[in-house]
C-alpha positions as CSV (number, residue, x, y, z in Angstrom):
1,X,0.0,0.0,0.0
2,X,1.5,3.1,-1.3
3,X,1.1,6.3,0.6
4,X,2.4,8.8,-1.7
5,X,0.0,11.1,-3.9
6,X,-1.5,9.5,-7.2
7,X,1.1,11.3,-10.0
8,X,-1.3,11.0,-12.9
9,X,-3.0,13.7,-11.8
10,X,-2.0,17.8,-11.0
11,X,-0.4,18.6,-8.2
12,X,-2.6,21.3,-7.9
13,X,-6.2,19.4,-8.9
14,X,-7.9,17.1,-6.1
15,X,-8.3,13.9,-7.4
16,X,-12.2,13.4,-8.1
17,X,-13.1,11.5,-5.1
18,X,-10.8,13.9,-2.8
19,X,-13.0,16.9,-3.4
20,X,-16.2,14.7,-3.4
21,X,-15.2,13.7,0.5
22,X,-14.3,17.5,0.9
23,X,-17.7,18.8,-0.3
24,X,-19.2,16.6,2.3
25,X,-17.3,17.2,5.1
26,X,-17.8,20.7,4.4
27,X,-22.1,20.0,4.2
28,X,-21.3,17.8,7.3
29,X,-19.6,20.8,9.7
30,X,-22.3,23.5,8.1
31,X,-25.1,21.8,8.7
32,X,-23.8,20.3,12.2
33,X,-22.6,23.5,13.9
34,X,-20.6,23.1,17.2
35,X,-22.4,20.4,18.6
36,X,-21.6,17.6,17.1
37,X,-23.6,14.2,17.8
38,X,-21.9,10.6,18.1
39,X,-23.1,9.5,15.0
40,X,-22.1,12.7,12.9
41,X,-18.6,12.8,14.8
42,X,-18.0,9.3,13.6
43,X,-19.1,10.4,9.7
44,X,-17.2,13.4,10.2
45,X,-13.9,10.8,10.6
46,X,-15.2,8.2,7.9
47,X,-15.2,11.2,5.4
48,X,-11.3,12.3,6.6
49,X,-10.1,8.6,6.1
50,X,-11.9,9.0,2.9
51,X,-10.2,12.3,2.0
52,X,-6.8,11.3,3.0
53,X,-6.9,8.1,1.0
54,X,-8.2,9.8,-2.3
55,X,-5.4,12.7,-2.0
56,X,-3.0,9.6,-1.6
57,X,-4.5,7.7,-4.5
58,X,-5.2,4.5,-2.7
59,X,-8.6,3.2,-4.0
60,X,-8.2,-0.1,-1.2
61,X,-8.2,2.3,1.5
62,X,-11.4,4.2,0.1
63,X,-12.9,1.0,-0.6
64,X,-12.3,-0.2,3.3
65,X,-13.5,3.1,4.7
């Protein structure tokens, strides 16, 4: 399992499914406020394991989350 950012795409372009998890975390925290319930502070880390694996280009690690 490789950790180091997908080079087919630009440095400076999110892979598709990076900025799909990023719109939703961003929904997720709007729509949340500051208090946050169990279940939405568990999304809220499903979506970063999501986000970190799509900048990282590792589809296994998407797949698992």
């Amino acid at each position: 399992m490789a950790l180091l950012p997908d080079s087919s795409l630009p440095a400076d372009r999110p892979a598709p499914a990076a900025a799909h998890a990023n719109e939703a975390i961003r929904a997720l925290v709007d729509a949340s406020g500051q208090d946050w319930s169990a279940v939405e502070a568990a999304t809220y880390e499903v979506l970063l394991v999501e986000w970190a694996a799509a900048t990282r280009g590792d589809p296994d690690v998407i797949e698992a989350a």
